[in-house]
DSSP file (Angstrom, degrees, kcal/mol; ACC not computed):
  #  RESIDUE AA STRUCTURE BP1 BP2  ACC     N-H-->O    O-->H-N    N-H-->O    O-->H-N    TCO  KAPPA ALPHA  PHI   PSI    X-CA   Y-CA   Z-CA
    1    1 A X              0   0    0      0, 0.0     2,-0.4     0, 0.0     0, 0.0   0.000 360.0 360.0 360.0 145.3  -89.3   -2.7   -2.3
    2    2 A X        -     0   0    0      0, 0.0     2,-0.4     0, 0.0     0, 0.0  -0.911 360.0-151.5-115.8 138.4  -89.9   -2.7    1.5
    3    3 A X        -     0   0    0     -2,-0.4     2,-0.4     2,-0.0     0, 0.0  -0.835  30.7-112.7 -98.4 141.2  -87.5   -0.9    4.1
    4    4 A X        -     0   0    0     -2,-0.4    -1,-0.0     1,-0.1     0, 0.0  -0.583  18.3-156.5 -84.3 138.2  -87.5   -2.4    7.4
    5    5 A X        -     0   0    0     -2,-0.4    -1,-0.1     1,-0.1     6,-0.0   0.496  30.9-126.5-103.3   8.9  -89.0   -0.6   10.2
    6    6 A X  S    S+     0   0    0      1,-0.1     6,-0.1     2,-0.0     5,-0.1   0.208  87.3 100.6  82.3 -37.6  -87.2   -2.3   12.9
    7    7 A X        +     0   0    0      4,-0.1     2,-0.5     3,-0.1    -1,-0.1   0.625  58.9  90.5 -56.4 -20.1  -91.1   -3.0   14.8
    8    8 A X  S >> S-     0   0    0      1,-0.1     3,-2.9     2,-0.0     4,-1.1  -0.602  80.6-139.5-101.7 132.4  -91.2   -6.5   13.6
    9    9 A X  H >> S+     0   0    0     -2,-0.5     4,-1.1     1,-0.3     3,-0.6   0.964 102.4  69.8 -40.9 -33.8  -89.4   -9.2   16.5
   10   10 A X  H 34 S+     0   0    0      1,-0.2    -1,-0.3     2,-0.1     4,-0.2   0.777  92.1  59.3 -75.4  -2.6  -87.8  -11.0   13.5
   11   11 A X  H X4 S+     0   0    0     -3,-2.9     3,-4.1     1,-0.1     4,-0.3   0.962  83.0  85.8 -47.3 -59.0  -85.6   -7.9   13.1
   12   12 A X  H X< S+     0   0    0     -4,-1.1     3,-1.1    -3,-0.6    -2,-0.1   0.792  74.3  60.2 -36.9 -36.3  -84.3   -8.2   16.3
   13   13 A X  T 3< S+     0   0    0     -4,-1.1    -1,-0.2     1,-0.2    -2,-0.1   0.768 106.7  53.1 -75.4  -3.4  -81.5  -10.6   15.7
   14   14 A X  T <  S+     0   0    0     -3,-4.1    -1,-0.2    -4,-0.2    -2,-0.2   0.257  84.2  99.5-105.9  21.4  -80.0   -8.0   13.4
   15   15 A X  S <  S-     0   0    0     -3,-1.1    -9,-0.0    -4,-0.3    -3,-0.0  -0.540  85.4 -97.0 -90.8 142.1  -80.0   -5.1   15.6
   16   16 A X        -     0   0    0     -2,-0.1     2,-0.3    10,-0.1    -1,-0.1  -0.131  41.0-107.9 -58.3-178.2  -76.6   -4.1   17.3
   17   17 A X        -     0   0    0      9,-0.1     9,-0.2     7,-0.1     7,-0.1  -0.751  55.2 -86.3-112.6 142.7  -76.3   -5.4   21.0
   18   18 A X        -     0   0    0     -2,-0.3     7,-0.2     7,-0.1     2,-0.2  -0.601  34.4-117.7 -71.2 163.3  -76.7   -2.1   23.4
   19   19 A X     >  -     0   0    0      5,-0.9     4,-2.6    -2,-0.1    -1,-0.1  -0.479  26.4-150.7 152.3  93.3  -73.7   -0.3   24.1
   20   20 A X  T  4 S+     0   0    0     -2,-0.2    -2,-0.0     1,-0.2     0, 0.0   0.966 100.4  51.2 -51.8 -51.8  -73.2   -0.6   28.4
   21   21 A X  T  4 S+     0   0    0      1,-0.2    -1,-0.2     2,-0.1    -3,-0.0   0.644 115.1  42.0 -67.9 -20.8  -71.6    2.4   28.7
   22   22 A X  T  4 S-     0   0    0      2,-0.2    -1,-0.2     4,-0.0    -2,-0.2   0.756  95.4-132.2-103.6 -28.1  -74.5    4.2   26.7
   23   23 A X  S  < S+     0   0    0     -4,-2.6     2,-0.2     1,-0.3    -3,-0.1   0.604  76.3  15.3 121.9 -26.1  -77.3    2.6   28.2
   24   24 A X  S    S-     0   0    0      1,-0.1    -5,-0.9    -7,-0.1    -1,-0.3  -0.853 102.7 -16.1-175.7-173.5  -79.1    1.8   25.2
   25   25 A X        -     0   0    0     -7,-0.2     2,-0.3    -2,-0.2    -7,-0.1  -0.253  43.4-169.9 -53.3 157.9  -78.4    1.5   21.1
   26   26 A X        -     0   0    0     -9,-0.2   -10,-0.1    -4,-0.0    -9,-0.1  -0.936  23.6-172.0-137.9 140.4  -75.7    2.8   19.0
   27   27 A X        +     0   0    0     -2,-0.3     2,-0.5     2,-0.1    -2,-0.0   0.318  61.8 102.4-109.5   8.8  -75.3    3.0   15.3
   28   28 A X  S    S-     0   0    0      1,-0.1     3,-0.1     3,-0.0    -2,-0.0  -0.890  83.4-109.7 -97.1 127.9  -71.4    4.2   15.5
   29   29 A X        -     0   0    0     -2,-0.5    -2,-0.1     1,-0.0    -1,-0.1  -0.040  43.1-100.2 -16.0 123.5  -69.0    1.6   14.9
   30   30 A X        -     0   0    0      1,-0.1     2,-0.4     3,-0.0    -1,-0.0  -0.315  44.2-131.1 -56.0 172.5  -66.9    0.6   18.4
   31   31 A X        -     0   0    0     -3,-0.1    -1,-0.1     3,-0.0     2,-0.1  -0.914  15.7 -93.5-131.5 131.0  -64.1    2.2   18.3
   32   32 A X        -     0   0    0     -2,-0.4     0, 0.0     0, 0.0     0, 0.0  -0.359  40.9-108.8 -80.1 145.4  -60.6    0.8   18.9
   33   33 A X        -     0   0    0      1,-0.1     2,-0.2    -2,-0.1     8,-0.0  -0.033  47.7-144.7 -42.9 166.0  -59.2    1.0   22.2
   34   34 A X        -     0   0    0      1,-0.4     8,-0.7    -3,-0.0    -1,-0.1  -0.638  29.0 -54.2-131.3-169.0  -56.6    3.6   21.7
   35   35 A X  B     -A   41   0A   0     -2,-0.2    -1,-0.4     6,-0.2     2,-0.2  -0.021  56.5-119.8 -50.5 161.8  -53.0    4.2   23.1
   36   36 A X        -     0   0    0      4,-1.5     3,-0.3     0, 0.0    -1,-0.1  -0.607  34.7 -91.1 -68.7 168.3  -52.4    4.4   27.2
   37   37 A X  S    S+     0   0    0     -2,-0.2    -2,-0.1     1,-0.2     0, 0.0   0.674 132.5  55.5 -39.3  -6.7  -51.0    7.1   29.2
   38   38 A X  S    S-     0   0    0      2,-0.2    -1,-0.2     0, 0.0     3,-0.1   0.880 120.8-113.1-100.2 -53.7  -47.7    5.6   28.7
   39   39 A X  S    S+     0   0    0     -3,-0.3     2,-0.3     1,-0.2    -2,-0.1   0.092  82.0 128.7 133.0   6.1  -48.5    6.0   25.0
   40   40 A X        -     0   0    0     -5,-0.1    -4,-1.5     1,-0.1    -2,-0.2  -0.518  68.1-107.5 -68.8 114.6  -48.5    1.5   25.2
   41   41 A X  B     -A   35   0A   0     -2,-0.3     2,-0.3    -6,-0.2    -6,-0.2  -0.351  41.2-103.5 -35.7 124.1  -51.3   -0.3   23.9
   42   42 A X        -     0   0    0     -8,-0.7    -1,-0.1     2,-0.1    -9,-0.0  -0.620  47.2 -86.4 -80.1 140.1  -53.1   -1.6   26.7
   43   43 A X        -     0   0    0     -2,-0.3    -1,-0.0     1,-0.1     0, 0.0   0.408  43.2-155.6 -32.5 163.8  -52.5   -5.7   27.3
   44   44 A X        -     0   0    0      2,-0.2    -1,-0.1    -3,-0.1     3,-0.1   0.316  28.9-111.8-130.8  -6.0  -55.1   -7.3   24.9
   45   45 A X  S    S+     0   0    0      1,-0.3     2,-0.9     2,-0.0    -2,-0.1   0.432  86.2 102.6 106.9 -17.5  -55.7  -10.7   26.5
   46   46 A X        -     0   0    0      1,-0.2    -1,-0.3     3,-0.0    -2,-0.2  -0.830  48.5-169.0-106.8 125.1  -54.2  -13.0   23.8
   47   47 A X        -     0   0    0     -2,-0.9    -1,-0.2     1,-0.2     2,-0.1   0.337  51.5 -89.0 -80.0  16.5  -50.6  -14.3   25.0
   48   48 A X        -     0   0    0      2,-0.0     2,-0.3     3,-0.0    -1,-0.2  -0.467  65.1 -44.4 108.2 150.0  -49.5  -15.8   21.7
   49   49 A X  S    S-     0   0    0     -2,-0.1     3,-0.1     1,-0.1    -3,-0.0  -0.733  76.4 -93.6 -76.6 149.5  -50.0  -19.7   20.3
   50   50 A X        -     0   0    0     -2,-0.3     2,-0.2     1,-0.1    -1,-0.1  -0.125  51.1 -90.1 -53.0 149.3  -49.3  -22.2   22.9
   51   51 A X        -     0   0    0     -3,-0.1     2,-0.3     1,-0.0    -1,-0.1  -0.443  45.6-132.8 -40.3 126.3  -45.6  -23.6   22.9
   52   52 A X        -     0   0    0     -2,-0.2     2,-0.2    -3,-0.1    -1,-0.0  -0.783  11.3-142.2-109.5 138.9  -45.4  -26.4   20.8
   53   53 A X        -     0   0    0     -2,-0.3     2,-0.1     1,-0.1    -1,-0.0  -0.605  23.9-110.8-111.5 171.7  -43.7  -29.7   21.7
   54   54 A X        -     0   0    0     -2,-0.2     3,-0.1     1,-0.2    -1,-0.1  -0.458  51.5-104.6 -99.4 146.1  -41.5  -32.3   19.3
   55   55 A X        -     0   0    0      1,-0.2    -1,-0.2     2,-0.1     4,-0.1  -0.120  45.6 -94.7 -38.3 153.8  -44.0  -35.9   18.9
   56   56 A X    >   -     0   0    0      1,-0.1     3,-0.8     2,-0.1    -1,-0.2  -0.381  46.2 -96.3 -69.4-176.3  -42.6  -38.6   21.1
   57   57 A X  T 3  S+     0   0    0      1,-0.2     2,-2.8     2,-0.1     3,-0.3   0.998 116.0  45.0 -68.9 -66.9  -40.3  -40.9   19.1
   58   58 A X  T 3  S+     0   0    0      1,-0.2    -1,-0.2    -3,-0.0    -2,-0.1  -0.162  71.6 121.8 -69.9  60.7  -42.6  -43.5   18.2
   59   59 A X    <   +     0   0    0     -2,-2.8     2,-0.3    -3,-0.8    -1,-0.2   0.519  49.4  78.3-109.5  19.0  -45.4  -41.7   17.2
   60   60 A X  S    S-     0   0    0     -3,-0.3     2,-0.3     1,-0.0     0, 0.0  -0.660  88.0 -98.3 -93.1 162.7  -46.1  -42.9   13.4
   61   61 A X        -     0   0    0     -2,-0.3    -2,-0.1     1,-0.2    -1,-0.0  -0.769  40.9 -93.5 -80.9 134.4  -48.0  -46.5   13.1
   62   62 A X        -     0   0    0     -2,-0.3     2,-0.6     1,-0.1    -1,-0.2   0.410  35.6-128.0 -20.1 157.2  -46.3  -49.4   12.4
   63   63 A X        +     0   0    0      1,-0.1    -1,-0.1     3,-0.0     3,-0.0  -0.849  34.1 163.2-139.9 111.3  -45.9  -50.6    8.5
   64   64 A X        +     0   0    0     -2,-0.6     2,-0.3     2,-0.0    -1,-0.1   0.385  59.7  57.7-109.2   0.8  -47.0  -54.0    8.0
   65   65 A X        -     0   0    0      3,-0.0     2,-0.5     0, 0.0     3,-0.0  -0.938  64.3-155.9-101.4 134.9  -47.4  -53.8    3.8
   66   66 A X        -     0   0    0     -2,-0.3    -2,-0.0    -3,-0.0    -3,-0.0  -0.973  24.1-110.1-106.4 151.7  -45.0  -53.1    2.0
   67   67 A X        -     0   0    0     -2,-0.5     2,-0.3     1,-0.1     3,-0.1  -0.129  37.5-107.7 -61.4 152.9  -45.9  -51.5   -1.7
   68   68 A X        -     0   0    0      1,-0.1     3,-0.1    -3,-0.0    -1,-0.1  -0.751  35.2-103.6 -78.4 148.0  -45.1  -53.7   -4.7
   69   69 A X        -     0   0    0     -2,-0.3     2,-0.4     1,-0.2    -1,-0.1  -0.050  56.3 -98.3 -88.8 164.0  -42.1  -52.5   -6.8
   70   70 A X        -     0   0    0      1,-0.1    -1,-0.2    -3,-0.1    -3,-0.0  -0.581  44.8 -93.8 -97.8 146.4  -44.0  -50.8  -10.1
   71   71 A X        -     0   0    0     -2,-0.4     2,-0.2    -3,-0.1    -1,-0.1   0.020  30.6-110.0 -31.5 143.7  -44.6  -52.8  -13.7
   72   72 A X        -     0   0    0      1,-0.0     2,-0.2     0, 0.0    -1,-0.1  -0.640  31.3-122.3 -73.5 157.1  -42.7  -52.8  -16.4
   73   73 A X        -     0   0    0     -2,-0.2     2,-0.2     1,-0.1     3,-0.0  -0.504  33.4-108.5-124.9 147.4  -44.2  -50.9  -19.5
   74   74 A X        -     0   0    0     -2,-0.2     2,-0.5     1,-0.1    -1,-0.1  -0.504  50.3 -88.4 -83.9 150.7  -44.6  -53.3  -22.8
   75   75 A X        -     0   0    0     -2,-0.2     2,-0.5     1,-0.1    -1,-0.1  -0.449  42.6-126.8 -71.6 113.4  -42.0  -52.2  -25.5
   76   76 A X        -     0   0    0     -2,-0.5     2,-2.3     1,-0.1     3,-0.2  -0.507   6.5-136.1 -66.1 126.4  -43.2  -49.7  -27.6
   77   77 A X     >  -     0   0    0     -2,-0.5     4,-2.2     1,-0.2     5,-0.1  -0.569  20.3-178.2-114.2 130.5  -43.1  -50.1  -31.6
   78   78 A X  H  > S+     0   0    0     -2,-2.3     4,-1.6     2,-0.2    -1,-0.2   0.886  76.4  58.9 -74.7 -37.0  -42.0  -46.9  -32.5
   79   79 A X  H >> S+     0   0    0      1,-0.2     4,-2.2     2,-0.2     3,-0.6   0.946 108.7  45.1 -38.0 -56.5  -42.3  -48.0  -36.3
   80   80 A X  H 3> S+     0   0    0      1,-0.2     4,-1.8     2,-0.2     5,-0.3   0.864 109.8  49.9 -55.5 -35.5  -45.9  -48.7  -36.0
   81   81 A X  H 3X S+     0   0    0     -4,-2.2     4,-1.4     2,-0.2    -1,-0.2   0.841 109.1  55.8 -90.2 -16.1  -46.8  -45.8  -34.2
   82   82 A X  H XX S+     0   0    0     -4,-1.6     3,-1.9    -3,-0.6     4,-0.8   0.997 109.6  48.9 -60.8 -78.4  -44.7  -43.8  -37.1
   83   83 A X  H >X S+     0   0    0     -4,-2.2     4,-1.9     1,-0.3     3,-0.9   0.769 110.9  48.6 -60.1 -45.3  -47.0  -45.4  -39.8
   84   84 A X  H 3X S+     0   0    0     -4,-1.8     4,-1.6     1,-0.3    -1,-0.3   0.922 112.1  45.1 -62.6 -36.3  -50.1  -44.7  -38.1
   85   85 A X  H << S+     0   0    0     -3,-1.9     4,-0.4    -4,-1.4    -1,-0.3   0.522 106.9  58.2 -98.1  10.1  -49.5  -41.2  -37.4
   86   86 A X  H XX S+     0   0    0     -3,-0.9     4,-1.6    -4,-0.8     3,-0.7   0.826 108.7  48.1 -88.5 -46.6  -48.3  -40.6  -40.7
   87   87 A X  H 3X S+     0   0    0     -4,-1.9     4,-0.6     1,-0.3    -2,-0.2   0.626 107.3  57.1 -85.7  -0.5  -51.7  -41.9  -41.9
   88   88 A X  H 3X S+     0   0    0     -4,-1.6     4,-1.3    -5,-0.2    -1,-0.3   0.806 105.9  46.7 -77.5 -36.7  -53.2  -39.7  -39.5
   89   89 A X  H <> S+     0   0    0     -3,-0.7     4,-2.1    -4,-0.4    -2,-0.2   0.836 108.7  60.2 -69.1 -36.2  -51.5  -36.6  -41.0
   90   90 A X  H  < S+     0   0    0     -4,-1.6     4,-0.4     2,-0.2     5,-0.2   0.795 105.6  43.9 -49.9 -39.9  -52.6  -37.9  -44.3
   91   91 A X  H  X S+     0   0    0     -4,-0.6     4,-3.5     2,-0.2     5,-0.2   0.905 113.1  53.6 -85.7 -32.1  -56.4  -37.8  -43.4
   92   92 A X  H  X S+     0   0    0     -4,-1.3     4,-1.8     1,-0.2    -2,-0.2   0.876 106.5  47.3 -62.9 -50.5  -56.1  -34.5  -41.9
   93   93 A X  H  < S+     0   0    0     -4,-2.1    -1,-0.2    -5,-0.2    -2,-0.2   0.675 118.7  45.8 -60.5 -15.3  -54.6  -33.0  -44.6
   94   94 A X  H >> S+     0   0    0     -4,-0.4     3,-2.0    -3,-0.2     4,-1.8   0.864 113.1  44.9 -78.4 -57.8  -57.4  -34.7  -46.9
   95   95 A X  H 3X S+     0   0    0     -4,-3.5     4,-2.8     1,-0.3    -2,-0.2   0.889 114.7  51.0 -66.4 -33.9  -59.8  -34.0  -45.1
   96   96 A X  H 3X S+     0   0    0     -4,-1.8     4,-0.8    -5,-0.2    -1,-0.3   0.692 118.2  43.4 -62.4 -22.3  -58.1  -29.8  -44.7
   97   97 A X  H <> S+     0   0    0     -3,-2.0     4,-0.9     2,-0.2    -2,-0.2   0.455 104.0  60.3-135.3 -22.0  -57.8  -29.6  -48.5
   98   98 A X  H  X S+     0   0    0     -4,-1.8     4,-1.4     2,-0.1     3,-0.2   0.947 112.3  43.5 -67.6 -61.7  -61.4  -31.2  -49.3
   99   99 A X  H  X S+     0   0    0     -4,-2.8     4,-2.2    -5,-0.2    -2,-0.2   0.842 106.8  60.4 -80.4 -29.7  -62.8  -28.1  -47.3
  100  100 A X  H  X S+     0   0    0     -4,-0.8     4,-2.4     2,-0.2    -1,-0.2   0.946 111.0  43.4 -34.3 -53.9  -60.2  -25.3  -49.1
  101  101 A X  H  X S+     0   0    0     -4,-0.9     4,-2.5    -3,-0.2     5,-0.3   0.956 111.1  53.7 -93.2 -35.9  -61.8  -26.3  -52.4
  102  102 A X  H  X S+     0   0    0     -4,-1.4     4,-3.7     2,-0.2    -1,-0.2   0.974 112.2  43.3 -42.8 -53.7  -65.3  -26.3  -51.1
  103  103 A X  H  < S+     0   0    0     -4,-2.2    -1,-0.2     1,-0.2    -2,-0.2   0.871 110.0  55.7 -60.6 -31.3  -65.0  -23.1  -49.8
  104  104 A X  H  X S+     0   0    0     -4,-2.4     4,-1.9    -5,-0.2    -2,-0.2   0.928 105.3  51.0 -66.3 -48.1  -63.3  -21.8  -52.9
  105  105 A X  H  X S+     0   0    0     -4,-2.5     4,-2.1     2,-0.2     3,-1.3   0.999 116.8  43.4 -88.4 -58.0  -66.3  -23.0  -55.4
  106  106 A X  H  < S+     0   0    0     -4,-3.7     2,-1.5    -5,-0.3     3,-0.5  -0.596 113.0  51.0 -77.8-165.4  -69.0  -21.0  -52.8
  107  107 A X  H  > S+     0   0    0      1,-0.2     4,-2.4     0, 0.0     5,-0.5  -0.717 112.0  46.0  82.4 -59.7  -66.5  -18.2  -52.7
  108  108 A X  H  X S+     0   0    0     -4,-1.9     4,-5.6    -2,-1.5     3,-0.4   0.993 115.9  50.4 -54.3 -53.6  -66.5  -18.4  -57.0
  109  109 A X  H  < S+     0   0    0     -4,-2.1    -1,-0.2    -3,-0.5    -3,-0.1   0.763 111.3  46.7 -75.7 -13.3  -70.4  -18.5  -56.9
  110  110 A X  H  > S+     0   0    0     -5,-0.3     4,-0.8     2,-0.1    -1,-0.3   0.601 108.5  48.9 -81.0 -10.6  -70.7  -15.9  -54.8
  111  111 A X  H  X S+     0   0    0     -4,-2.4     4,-3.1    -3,-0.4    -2,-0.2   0.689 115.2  48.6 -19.9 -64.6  -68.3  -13.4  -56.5
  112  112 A X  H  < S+     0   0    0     -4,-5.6    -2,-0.1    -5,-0.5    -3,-0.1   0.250 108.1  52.3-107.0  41.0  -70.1  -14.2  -59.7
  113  113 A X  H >4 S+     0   0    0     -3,-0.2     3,-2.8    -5,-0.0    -2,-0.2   0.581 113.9  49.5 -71.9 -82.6  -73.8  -13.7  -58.0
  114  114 A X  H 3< S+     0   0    0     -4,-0.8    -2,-0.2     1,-0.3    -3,-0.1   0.487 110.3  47.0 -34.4 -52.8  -72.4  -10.2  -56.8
  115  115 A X  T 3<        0   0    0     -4,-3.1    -1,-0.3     1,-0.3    -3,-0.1  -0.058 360.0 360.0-101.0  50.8  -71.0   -9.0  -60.2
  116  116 A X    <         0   0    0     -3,-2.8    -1,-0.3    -5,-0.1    -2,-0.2   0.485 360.0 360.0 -97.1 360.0  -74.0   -9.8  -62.3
């Protein structure tokens, strides 16, 4: 690992800016202006965001499409989709009860490895 020694020009652009008042560098944080004699912050320069005024009246664009009214949806049949998804439950449960008993026979043969 290398520490930078500050010698090399490409440094420069990470170097604080001198410090008027000093003359020269500093490596303390500026400091925030603090109260006045009054004990008032002094004015800081920003009045606010600008006042904002209402659009004129006609300030959207014209509408020269108008949208088409949306589709009708085809009629569902809610009997067929009951018979399918009944046979869907069917296969899942086959398929759920196909892997139970598998697991049960290596479960058996590996019981009765262990107590021989």
């Amino acid at each position: 690992m290398t520490t930078p020694s500050g010698d090399r020009p490409e440094d420069d652009y990470w170097r604080r800016p001198p410090d008027p008042a000093d003359g020269g560098m500093t490596d303390d944080p500026p400091r925030p202006p603090g109260p006045g004699p009054s004990g008032v912050d002094p004015p800081t320069g920003y009045g606010g965001p600008p006042p904002t005024t209402p659009p004129p009246p006609g300030w959207r664009p014209p509408l020269h499409v108008q949208a088409a009214p949306p589709r009708e949806l085809p009629p569902q049949d809610m009997a067929g989709l009951d018979a399918v998804e009944q046979r869907a439950q069917h296969v899942t449960w086959g398929v759920g009860a196909v892997a139970g008993v598998v697991l049960l026979v290596l479960l058996c043969l590996l019981c009765s490895r262990a107590f021989r």
